[in-house]
N, C-alpha and C positions, 0 to 999 in steps of 0.2 A: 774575308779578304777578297774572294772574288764574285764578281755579280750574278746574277739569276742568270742575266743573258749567257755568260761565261759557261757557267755552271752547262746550263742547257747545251751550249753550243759542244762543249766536249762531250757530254753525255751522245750525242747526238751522232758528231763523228766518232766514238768508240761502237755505237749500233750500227750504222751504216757499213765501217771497216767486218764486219759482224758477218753482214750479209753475204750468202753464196754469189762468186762472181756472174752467176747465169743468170742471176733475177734482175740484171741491169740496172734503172733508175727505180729509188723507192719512193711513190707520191708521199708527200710532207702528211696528208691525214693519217698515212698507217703510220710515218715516224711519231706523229706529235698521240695518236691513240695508242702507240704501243708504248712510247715512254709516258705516259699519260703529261702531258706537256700543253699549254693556251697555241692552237694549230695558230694562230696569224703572227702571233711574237716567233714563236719558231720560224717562223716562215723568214723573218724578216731578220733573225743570225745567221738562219743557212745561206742568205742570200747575200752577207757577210761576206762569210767564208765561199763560198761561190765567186765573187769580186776578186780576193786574193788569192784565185786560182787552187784552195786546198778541196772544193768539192766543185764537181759539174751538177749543173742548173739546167732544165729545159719544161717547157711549159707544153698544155695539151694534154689531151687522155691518156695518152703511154710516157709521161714528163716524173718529173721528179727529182732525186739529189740522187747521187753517186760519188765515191770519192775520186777526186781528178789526179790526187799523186799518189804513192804507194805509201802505205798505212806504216811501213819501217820506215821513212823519209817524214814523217809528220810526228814532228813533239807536240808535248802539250803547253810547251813555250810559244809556238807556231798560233796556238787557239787561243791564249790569252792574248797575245800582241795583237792579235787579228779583231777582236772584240771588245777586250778592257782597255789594249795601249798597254805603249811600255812604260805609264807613268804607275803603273799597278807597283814593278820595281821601282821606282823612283822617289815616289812620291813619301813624304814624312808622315808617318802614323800619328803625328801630335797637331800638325800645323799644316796648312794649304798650300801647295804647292811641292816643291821639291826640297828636302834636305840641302840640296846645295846653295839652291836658292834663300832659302834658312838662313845658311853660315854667311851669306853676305849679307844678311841684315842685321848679323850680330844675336843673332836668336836660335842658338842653335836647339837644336831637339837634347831633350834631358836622354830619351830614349836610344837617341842615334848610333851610338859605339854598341851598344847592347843590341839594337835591332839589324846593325851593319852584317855580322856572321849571319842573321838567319836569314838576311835576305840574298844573300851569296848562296847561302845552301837551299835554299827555292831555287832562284834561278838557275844552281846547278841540277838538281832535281828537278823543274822545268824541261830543260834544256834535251838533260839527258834523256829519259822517260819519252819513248815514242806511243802512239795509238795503238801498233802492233803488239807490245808491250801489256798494253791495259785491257785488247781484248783478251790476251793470253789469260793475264790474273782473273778479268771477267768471269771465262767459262770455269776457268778454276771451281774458284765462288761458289758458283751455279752447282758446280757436280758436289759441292764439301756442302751444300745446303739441303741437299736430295736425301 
């Protein structure tokens, strides 16, 4: 459902929100070697998300990503719109374009009413589900894997 870029791009702000405030900007090679990630595609979603103000961008030897709002202020609704679009919601899992668009052509999706709740409860799960959130569960994770 959602794309590589996407995918990457949260993975991406859930490590950065990660990091100790004192280590300032993280250079994109330790982001893209530590999530083992293609460093230039990275480079080019952080710089995404950087554009709509959800991380700070600065270049040079001491340059890097940092997150520019607070990690409880950032859904994961925030990361898909910024990268997929909100045709991610929108769009008809059978046919191009939008569902809505669909039903004025007389072609509605067989799927539609079936796929209507789950895409409510994304969005509200989206919506709801902050960064600060997923680093929580993150370290969780980490310590139940030890």
């Amino acid at each position: 459902m959602l794309s590589n870029s996407c995918r990457y791009g949260i993975r991406a702000v859930i490590y950065l929100a990660s990091q100790p405030l004192s280590n300032g900007k993280t250079g994109i090679k330790k982001i893209s070697g530590d999530l083992k990630l293609p460093t230039p595609f990275l480079a080019k979603i952080l710089q995404q998300l950087a554009k709509q103000k959800i991380l700070s961008s600065s270049k040079g030897p001491h340059g890097g990503f940092s997150l520019l709002k607070d990690p409880r202020k950032i859904t994961l609704l925030d990361i898909v719109n910024t990268i997929d679009g909100k045709d991610t919601f929108t769009n008809c899992i059978m046919h191009n374009g939008s569902c809505e668009g669909v039903e004025k052509d007389k072609m509605r999706c067989p799927l539609h009413e079936d796929y209507e709740k789950s895409r409510r409860d994304l969005i509200n799960l989206f919506s709801s589900m902050t960064i600060y959130e997923l680093v929580i569960k993150s370290n969780k994770d980490e310590l139940i894997s030890i």
